[in-house]
N, CA, C and O of each residue as an XYZ file, in Angstrom:
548
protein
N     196.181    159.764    102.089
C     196.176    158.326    101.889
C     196.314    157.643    103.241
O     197.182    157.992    104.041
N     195.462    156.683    103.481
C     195.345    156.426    104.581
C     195.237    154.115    104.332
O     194.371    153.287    104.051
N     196.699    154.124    104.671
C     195.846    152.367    104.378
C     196.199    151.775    105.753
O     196.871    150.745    105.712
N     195.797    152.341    107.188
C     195.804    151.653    108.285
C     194.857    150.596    108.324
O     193.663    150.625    108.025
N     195.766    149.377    108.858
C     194.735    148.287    108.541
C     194.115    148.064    110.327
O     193.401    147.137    110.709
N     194.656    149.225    111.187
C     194.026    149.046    112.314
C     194.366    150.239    113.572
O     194.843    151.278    113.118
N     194.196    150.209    114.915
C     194.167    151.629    115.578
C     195.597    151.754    115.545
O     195.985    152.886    115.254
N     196.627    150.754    115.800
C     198.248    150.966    116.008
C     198.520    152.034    114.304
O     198.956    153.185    114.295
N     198.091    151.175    112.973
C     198.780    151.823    111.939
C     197.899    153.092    111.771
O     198.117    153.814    110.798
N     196.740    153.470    112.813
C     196.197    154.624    112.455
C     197.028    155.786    113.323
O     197.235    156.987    113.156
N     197.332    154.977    114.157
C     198.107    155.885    115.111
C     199.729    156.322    114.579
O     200.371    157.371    114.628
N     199.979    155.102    114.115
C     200.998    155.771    113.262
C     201.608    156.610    111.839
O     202.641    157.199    111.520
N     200.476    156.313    111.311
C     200.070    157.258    109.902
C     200.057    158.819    110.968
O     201.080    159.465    111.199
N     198.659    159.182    111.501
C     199.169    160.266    112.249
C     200.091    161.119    112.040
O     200.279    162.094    111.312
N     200.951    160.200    113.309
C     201.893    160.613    113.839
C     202.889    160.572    112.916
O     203.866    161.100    113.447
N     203.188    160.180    111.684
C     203.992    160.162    110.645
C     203.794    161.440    109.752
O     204.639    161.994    109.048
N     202.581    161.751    109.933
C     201.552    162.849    108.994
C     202.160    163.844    109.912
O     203.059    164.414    109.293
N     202.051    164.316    111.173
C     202.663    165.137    111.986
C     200.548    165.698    112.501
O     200.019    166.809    112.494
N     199.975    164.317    112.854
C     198.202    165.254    113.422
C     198.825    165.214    114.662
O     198.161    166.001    115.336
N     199.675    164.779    115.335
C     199.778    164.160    116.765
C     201.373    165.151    117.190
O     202.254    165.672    116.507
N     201.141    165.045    118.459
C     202.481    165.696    118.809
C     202.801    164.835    119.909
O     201.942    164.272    120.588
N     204.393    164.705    120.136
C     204.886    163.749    120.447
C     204.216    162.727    121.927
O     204.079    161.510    122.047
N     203.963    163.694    122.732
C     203.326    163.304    123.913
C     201.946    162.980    123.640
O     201.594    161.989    124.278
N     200.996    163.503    122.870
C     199.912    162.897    122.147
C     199.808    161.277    121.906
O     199.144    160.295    122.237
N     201.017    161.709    121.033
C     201.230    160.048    120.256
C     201.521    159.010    121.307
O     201.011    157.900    121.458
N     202.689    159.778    122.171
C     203.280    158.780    123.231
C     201.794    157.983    124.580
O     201.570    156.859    125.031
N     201.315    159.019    124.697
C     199.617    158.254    125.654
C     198.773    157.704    124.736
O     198.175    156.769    125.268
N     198.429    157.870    123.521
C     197.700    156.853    123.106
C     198.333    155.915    122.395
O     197.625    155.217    121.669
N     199.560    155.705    122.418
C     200.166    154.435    122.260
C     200.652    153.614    123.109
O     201.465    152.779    122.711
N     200.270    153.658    124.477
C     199.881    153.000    126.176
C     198.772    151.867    125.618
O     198.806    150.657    125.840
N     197.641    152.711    124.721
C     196.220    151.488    125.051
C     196.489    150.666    123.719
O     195.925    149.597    123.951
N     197.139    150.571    122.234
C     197.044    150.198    121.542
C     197.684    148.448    122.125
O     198.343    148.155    123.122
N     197.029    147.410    120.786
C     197.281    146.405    120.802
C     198.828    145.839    120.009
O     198.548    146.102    118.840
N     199.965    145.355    119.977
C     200.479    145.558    119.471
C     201.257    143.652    119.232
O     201.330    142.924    120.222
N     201.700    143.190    117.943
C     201.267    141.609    118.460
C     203.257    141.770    118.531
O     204.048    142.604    118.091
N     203.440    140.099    119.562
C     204.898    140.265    120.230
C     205.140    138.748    119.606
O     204.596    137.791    120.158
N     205.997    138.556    118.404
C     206.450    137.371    118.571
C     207.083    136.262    119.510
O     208.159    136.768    119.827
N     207.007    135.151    120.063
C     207.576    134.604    120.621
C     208.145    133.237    120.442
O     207.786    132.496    119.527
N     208.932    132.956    121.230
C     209.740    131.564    120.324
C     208.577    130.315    120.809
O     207.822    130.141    121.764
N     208.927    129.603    119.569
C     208.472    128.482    120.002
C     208.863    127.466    120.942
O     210.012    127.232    121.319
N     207.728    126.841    121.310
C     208.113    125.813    122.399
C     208.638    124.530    122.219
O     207.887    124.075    121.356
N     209.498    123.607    122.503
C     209.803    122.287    121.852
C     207.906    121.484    122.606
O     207.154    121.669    123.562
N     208.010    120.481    121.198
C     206.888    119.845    121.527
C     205.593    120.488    122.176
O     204.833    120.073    123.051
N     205.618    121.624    121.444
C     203.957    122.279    121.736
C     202.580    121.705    121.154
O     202.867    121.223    120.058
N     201.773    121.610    121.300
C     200.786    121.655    120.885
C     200.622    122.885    120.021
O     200.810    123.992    120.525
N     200.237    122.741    118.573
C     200.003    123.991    117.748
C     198.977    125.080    117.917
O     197.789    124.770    117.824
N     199.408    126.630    118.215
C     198.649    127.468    118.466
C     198.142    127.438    120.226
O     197.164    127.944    120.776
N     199.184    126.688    120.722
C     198.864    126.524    122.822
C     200.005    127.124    123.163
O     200.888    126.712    122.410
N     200.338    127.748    123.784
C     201.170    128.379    124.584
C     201.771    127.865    125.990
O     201.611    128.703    126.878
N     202.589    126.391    126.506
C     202.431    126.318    127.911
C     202.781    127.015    128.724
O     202.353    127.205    129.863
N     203.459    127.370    128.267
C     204.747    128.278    128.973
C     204.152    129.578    129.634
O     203.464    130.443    129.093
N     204.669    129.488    131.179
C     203.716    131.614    131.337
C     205.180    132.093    131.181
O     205.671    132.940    131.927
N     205.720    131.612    130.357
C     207.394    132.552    130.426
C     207.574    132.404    128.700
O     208.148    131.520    128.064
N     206.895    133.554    128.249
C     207.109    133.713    126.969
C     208.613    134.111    126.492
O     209.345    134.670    127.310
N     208.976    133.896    125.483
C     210.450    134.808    125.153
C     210.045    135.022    123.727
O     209.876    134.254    122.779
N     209.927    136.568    123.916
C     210.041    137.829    122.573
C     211.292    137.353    121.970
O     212.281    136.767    122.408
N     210.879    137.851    120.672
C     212.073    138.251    119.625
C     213.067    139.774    119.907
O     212.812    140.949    119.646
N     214.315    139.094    120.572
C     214.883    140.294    120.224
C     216.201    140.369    119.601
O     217.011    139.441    119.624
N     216.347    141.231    119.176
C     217.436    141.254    117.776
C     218.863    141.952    118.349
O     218.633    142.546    119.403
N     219.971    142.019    118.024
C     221.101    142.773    117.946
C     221.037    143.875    117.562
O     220.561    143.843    116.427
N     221.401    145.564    118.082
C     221.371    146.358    116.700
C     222.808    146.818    116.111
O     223.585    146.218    116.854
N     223.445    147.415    115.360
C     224.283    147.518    115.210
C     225.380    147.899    115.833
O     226.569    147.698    115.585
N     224.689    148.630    116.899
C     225.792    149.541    118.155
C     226.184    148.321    118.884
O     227.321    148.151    119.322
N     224.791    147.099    119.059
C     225.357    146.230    120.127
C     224.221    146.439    120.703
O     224.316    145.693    121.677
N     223.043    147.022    120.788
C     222.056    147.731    121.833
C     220.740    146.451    121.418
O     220.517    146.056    120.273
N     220.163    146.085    122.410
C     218.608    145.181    121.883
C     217.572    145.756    121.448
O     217.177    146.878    121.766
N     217.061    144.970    120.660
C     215.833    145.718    119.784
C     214.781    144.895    119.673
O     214.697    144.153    118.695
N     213.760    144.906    120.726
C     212.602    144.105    120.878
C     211.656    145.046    119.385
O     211.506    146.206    119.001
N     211.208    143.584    118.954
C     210.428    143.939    117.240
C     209.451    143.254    117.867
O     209.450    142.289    118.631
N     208.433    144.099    117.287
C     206.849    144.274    117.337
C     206.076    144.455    116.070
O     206.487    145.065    115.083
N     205.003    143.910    116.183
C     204.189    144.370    114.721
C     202.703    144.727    115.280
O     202.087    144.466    116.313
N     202.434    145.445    114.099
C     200.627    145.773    114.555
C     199.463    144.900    114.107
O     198.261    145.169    114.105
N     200.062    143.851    113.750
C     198.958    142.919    113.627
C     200.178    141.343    112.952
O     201.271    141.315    112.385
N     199.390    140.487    113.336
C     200.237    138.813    113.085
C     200.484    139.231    111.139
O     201.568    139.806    111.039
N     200.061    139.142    110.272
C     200.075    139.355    109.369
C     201.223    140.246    108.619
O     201.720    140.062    107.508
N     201.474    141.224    109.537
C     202.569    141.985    109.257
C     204.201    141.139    109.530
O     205.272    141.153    108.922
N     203.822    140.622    110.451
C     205.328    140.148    110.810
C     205.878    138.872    110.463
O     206.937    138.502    110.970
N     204.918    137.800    109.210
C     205.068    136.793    108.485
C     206.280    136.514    107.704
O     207.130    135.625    107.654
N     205.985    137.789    107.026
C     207.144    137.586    106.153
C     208.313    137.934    106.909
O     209.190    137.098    106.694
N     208.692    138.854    107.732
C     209.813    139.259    107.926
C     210.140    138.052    108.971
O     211.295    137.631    108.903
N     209.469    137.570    109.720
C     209.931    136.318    110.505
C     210.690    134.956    109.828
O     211.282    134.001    110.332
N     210.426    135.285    108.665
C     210.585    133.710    107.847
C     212.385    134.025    108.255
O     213.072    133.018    108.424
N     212.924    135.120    108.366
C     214.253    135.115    108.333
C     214.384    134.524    110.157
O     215.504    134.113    110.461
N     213.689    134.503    110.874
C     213.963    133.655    112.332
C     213.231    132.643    112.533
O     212.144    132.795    113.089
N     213.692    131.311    112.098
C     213.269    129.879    112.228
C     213.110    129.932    113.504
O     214.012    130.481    114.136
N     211.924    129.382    114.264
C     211.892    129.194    115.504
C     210.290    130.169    116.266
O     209.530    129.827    117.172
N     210.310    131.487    115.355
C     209.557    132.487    116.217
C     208.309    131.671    115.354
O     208.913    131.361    114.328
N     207.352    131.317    115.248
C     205.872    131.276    114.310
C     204.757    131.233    114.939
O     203.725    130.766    114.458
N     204.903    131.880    116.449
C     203.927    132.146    117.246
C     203.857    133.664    117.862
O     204.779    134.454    117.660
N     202.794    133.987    118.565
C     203.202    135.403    119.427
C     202.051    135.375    119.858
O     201.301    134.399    119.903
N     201.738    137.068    120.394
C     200.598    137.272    121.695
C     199.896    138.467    120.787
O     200.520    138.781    119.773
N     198.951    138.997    120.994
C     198.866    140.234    120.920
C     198.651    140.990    122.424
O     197.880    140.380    123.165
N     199.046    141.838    122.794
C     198.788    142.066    124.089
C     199.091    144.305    123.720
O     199.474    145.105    122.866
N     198.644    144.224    124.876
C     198.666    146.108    125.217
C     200.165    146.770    125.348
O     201.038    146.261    126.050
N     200.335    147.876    124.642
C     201.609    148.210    124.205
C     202.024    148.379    126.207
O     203.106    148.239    126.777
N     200.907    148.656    126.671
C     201.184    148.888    127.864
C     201.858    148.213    129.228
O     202.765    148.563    129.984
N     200.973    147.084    129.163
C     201.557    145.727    129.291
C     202.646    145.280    129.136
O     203.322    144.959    130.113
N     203.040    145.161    128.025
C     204.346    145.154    127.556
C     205.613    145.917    128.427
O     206.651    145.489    128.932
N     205.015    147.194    128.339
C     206.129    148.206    128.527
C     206.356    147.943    130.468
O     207.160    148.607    131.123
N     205.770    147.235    130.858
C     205.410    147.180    132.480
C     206.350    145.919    132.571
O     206.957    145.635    133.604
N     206.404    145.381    131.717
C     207.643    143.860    131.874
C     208.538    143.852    131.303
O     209.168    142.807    131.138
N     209.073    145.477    130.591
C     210.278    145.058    129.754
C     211.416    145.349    130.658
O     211.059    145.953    131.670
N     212.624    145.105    130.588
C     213.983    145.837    130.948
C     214.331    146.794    130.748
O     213.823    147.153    129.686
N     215.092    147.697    131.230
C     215.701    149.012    130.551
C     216.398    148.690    129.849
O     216.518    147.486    129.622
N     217.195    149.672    129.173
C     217.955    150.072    127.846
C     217.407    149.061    126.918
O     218.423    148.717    126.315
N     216.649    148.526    126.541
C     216.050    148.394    125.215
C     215.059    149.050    124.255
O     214.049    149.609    124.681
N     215.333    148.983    123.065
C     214.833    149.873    121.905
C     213.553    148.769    121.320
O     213.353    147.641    121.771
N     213.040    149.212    120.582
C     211.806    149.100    120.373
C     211.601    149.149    118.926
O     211.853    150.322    118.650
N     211.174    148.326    117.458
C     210.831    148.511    116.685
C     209.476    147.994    115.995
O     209.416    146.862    115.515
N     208.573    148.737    115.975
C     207.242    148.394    115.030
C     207.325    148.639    114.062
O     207.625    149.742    113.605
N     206.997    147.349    113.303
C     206.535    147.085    112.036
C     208.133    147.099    111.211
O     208.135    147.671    110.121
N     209.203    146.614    111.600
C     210.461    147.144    111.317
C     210.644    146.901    109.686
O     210.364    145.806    109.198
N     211.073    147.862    108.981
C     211.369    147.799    107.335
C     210.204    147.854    106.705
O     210.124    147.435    105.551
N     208.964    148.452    107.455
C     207.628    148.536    106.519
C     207.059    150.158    107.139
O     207.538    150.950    107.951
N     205.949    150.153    106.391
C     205.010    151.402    106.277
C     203.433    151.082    106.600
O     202.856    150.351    105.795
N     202.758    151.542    107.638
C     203.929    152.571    108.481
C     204.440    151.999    109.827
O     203.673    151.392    110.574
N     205.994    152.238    110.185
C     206.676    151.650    111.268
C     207.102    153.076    112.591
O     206.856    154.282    112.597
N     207.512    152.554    113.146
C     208.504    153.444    114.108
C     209.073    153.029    115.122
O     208.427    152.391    115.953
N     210.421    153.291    115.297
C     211.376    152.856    116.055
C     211.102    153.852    117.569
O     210.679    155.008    117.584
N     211.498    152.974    118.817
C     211.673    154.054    119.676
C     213.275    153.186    120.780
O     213.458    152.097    121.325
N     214.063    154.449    120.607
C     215.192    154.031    121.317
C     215.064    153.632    123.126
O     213.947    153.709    123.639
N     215.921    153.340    123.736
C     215.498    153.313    125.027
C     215.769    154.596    126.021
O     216.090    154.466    127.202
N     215.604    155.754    125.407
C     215.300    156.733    126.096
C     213.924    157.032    125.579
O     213.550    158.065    126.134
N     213.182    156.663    124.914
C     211.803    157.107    124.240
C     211.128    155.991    125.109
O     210.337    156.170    126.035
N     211.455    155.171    124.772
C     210.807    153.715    125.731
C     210.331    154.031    127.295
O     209.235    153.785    127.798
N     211.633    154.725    127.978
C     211.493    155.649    129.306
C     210.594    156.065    129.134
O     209.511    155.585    129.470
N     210.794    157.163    128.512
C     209.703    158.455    128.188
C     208.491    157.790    128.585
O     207.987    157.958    129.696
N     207.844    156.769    127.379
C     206.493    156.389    127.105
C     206.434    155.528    128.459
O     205.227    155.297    128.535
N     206.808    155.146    129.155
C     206.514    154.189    130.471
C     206.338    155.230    131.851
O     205.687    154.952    132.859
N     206.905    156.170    131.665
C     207.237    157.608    132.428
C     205.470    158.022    132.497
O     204.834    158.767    133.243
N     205.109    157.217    131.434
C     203.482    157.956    130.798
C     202.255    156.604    131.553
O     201.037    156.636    131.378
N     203.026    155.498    132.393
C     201.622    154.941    132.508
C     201.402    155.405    133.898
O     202.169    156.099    134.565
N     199.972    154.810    134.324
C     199.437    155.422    135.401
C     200.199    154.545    136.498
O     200.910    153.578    136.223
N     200.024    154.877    137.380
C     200.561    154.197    139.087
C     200.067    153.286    139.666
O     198.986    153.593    140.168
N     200.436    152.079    139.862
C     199.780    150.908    140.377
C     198.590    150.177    139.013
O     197.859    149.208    139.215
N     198.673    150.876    137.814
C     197.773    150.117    137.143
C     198.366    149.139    136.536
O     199.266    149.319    135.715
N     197.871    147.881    136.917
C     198.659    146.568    136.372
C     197.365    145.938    135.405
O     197.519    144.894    134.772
């Protein structure tokens, strides 16, 4: 059964299925698209972005540790946003990208409380950044 509605949830069916092995999974989840909520702006123009200083959604986790949430497509992360007044915009951009501007010790959740998702702590986060190429911006 396969209901990926695109390359991120194909990649993660996969890798949920066990076709992929971990370092597999971890490089081709460098090129995937992955969309990043961000807060809204006071007095934006709807669907404009002014700002080049976006701010992601990131959450508390229970230890105390941050948990930047991600989804694999705008659609996915509708409903679960309705619980953060404020986020009703985002980017889609390259998991890669991403991973080139984040901070350390933060964790990572796609598609969080759905199917198919996956969490990666911030030693996996390492890992997968450990994985992009050198000087490619």
């Amino acid at each position: 059964m396969n209901d990926a509605r695109n390359e991120l949830e194909a990649l993660l069916l996969d890798f949920h299925e066990g076709k992929l092995e971990p370092e597999a999974f971890a490089r081709r989840l460098l090129d995937v698209q992955v969309f990043v909520p961000v807060k809204d702006e006071k007095h934006a123009i709807a669907g404009f972005q002014a700002s080049t200083k976006a701010e992601p959604l990131l959450v508390d986790g229970d230890d105390g540790s941050r948990i930047l949430l991600l989804f694999s497509a705008p659609d996915r992360a509708r409903e679960f946003l309705a619980a953060f007044p404020g986020y009703g915009g985002g980017m889609l951009v390259e998991f890669s990208w991403l991973l080139r501007r984040m901070g350390a010790g933060i964790s990572i959740a796609i598609n969080p409380e759905q199917t198919p998702g996956f969490d990666l702590d911030p030693e996996m986060v390492a890992m997968v950044a450990a994985l992009l190429p050198e000087g490619d911006q």
